[in-house]
C-alpha positions in Angstrom: 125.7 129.9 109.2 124.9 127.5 111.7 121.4 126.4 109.8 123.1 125.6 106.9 126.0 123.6 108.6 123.7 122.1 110.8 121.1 121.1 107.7 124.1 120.0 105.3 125.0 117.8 108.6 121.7 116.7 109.1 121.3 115.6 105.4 124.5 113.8 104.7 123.6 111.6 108.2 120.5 111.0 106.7 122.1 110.1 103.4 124.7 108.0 104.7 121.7 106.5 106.9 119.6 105.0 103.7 123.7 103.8 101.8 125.3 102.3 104.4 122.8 99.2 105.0 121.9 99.0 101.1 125.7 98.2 101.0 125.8 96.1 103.8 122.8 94.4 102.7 124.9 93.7 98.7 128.3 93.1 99.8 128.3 91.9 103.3 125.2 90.2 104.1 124.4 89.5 100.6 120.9 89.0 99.5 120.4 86.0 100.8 119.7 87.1 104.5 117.7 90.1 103.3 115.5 87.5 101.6 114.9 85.4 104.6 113.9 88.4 106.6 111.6 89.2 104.3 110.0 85.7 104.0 109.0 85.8 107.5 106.7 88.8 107.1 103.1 88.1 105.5 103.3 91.1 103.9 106.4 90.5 101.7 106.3 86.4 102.0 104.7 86.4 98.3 107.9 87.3 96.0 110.8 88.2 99.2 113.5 87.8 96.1 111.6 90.9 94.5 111.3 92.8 97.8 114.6 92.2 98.9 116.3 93.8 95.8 113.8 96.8 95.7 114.8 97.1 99.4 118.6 96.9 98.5 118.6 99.4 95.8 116.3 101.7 97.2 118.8 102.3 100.3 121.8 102.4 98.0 119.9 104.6 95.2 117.8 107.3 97.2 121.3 107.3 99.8 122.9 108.7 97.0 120.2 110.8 95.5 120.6 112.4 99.6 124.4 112.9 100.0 123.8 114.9 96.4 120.9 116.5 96.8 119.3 115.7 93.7 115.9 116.4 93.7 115.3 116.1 97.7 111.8 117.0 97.4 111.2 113.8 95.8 114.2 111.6 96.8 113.2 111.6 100.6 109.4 109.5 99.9 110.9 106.2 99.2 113.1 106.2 102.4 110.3 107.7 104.5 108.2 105.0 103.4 110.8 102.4 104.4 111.5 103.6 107.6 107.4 103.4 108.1 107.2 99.5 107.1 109.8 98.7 108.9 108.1 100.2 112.1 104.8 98.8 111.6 106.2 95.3 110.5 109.4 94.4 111.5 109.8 97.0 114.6 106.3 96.6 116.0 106.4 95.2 119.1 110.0 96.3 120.4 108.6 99.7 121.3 112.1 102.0 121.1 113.0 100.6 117.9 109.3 101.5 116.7 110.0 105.1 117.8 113.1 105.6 116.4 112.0 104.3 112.8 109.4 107.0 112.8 111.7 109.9 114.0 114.0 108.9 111.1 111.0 108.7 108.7 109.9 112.8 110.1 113.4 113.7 110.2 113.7 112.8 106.1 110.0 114.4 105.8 111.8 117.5 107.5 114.6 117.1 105.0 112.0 117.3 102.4 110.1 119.9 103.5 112.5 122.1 104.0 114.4 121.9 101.0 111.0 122.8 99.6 110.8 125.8 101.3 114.1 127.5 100.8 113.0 127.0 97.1 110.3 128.7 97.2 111.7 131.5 99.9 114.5 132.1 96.8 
């Protein structure tokens, strides 16, 4: 009983996690700051309009995808590799932020994983 609660918890943080910025970033921020984050980053500083709105809809997408547990085995990569590029771009450098980007990227591999195996356990 407590696995499950703990794992239904666990997912709808995670969920919640990945939708809350994506609607930040469209209805608070707006695109316009995500865009001038992106610009400063030679990785992204090519098309940061593009990025920007794959970012955006990525978080408010896969968020979704999480809280409903559609398809977790395959809903969890785009936010894992989010949380990576943010901590070997953006985060690199400020050392607790670094480590906390790549605990949230295991803890959705986790998420992954073990909705995985209480498929194949069934």
């Amino acid at each position: 009983m407590f696995n499950k609660n703990a794992g239904n918890v666990n997912r709808i943080l995670l969920g919640l996690l990945m939708l809350v910025p994506g609607l930040t970033k469209l209805f608070v921020n707006g695109s316009d700051t995500v865009i001038k984050m992106l610009s400063g980053n030679a990785l992204f500083s090519w098309s940061p309009t593009f990025w920007a709105w794959v970012l955006i809809l990525s978080e408010i997408v896969f968020g979704i995808a999480i809280l409903a547990k559609w398809k977790l085995q395959h809903s969890v990569w785009p936010p894992i590799v989010i949380m990576l590029v943010v901590a070997f771009t953006i985060s690199w450098g400020n050392w607790s932020s670094f480590i906390m980007h790549l605990v949230i990227a295991s803890n959705y591999f986790m998420l992954g994983v073990n909705h995985i195996n209480k498929k194949i356990s069934k």
